[in-house]
C-alpha positions in Angstrom: 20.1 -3.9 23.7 19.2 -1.3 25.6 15.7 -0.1 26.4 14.1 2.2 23.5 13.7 6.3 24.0 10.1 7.5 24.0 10.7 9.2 20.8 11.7 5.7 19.5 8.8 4.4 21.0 7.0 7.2 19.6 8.4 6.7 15.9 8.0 3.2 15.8 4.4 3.7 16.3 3.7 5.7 14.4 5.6 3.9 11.3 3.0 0.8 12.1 0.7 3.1 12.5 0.7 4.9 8.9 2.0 1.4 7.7 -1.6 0.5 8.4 -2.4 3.0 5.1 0.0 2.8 2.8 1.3 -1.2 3.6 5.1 -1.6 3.2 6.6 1.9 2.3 6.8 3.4 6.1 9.1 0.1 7.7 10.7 0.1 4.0 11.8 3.7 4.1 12.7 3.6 7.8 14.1 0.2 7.8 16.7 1.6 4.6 17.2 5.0 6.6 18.0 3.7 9.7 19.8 0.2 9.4 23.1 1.5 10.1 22.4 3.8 12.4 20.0 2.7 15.2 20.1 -0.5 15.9 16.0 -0.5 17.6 14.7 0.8 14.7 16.2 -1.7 12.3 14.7 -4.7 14.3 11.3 -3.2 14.5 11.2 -1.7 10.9 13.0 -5.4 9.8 9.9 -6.9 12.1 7.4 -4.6 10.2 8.6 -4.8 6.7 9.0 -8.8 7.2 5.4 -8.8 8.1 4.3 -6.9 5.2 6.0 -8.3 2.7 4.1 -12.0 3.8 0.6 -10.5 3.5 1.0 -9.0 0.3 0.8 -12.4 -1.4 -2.2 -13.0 0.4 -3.7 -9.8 -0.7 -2.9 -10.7 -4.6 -4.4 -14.0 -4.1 -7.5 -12.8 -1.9 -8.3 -10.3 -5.3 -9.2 -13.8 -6.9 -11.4 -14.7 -4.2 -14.4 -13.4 -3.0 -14.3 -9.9 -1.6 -15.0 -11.0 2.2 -11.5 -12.7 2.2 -9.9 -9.5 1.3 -12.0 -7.7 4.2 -10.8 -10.7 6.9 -7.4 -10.3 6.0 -6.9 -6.7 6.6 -9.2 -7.3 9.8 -6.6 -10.0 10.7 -3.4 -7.3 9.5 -4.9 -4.3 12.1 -5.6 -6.3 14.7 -1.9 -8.1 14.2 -0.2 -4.4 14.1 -2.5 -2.7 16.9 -1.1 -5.9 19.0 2.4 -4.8 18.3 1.8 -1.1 18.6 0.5 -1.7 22.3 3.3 -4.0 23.0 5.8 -1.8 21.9 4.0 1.0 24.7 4.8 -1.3 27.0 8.2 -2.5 26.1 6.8 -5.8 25.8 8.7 -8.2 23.1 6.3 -8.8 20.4 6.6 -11.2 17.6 4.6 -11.2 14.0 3.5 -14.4 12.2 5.7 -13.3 8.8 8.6 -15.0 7.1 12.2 -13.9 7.8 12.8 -12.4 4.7 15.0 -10.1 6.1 16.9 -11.8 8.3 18.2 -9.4 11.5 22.1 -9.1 12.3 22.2 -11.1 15.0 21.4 -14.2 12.8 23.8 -13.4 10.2 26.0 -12.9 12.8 25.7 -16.6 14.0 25.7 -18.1 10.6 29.1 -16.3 10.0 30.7 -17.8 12.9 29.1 -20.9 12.6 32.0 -22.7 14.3 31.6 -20.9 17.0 29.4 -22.0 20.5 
């Protein structure tokens, strides 16, 4: 892959950026906009959205909890996206703890041609 524009740079922080708002709409909308198209901004909106979509059960599960658990976990989500965010600045690969619910191409591609090393 090759390396990113600024203005991809640009977008994809800003997407983890307002993600930090509204949650899993901004790398859902881009990730469903752009997956055919750009190949950077499916990874990081796959990255993002993956990410997202393993803290919301934690959310849901922290509303039965006391309220400081909520408060730690978004502590724990910022601090996790503002990593990525600065990594991203400086083209640094970045990774977030989430489960692979979306799995990227270049896995699919692998277990399609399984037979093949």
């Amino acid at each position: 892959m090759s390396k990113p524009s600024k203005r991809e740079i640009f977008s994809v922080q800003l997407m983890l950026g307002i993600s930090l708002l509204l949650g899993v709409i901004p790398p859902l909308i881009m990730f469903l906009i752009t997956r055919k198209k750009n190949l950077y901004y499916r990874e990081s909106s796959r990255k993002a959205l993956n990410f997202h979509l393993t803290i919301f059960p934690l959310f849901v599960i922290s509303s039965l909890l006391p309220s400081w658990v909520k408060y730690a976990i978004l502590a724990i989500e910022t601090l996790i996206i503002i990593y990525a965010i600065i990594q991203i600045a400086l083209q640094r690969p970045y990774q977030y703890p989430a489960i692979p619910y979306i799995k990227s191409k270049k896995a699919n591609l692998e277990k399609g041609y399984s037979h093949v090393k």
